[in-house]
C-alpha positions as YAML, in Angstrom:
chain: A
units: angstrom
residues:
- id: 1
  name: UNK
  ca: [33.92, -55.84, 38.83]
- id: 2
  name: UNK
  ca: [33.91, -57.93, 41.68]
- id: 3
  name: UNK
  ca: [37.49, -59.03, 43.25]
- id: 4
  name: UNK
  ca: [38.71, -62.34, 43.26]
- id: 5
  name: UNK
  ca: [38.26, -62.81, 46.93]
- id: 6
  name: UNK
  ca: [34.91, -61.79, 46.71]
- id: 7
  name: UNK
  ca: [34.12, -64.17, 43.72]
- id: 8
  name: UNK
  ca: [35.59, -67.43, 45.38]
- id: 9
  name: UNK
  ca: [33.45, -66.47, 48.15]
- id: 10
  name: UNK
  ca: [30.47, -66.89, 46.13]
- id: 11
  name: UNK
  ca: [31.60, -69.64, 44.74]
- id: 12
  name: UNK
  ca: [32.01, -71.11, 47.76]
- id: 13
  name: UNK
  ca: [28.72, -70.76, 49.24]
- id: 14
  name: UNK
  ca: [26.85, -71.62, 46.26]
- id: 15
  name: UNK
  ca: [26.83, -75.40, 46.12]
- id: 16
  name: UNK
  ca: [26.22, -75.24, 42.12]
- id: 17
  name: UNK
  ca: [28.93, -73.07, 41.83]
- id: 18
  name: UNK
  ca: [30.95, -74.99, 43.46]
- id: 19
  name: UNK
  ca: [30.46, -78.82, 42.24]
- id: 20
  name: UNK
  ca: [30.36, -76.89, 38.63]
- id: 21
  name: UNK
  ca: [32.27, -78.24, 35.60]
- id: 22
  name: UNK
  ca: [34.60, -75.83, 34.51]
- id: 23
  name: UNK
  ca: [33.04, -74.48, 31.71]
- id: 24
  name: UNK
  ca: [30.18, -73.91, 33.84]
- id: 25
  name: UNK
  ca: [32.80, -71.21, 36.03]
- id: 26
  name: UNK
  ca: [34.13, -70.26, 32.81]
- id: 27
  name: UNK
  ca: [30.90, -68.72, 32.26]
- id: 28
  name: UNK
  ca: [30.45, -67.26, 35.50]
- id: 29
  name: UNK
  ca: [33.81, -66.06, 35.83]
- id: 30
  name: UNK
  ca: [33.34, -64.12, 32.47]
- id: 31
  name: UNK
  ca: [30.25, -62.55, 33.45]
- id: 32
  name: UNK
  ca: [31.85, -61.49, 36.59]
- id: 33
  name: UNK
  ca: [34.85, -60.06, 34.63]
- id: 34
  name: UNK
  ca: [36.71, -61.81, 36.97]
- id: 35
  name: UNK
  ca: [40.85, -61.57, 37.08]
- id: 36
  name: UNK
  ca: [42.96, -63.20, 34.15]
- id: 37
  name: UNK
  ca: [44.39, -64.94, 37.11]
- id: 38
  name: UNK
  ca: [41.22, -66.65, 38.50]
- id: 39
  name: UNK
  ca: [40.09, -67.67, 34.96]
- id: 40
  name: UNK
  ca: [43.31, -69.52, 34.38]
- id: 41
  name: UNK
  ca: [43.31, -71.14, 37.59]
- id: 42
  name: UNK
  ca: [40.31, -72.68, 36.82]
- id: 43
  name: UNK
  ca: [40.63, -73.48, 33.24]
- id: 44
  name: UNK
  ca: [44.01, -75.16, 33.90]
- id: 45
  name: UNK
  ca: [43.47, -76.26, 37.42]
- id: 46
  name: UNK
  ca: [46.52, -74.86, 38.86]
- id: 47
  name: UNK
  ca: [46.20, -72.25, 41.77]
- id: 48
  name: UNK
  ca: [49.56, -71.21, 41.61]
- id: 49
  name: UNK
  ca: [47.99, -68.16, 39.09]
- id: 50
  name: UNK
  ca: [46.31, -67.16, 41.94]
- id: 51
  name: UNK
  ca: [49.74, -67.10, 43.81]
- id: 52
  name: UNK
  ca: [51.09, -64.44, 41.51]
- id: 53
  name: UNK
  ca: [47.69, -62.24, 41.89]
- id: 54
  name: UNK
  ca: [47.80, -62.41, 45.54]
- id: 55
  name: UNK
  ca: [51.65, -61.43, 45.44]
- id: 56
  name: UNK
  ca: [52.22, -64.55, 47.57]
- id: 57
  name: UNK
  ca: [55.65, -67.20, 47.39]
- id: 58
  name: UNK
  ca: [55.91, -70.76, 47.47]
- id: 59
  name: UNK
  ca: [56.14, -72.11, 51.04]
- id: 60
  name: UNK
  ca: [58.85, -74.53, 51.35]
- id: 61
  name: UNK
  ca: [59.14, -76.44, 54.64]
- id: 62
  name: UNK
  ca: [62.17, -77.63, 55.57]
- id: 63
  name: UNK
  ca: [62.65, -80.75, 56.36]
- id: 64
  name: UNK
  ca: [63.31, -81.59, 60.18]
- id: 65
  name: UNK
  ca: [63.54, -84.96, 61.40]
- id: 66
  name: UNK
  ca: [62.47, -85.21, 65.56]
- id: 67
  name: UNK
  ca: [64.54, -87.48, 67.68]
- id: 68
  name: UNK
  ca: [63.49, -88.63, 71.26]
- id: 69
  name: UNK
  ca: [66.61, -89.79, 73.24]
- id: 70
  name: UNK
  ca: [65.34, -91.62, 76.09]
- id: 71
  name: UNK
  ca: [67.31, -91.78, 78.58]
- id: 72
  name: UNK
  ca: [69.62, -95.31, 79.06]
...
């Protein structure tokens, strides 16, 4: 079984892999046995499934507003 990494590697530099419908990656992703995670990301389009395989958090920037005070 290959890791997800490694899979959207090979996605990535395989040009029909990656302008694929997604039941084209479906496919490949199930012959890969690829994570739960990466075969709902694509079959919903939503990488935040990847988020919880990778263990990572929503970034949230604040926001900050810049002010230049030139001198008077």
């Amino acid at each position: 079984m290959l890791d997800t990494i490694e899979i959207l590697e090979a996605i990535g530099r395989d040009a029909s892999l990656r302008h694929a419908s997604k039941a084209k990656l479906a496919d490949v992703l199930s012959n890969a046995h690829a994570s739960e995670a990466l075969a709902s990301a694509v079959k919903y389009g939503d990488a935040s499934h990847l988020a919880r395989e990778f263990g990572t958090a929503a970034n949230f920037v604040p926001q900050a507003i810049q002010t230049f005070f030139a001198p008077g």
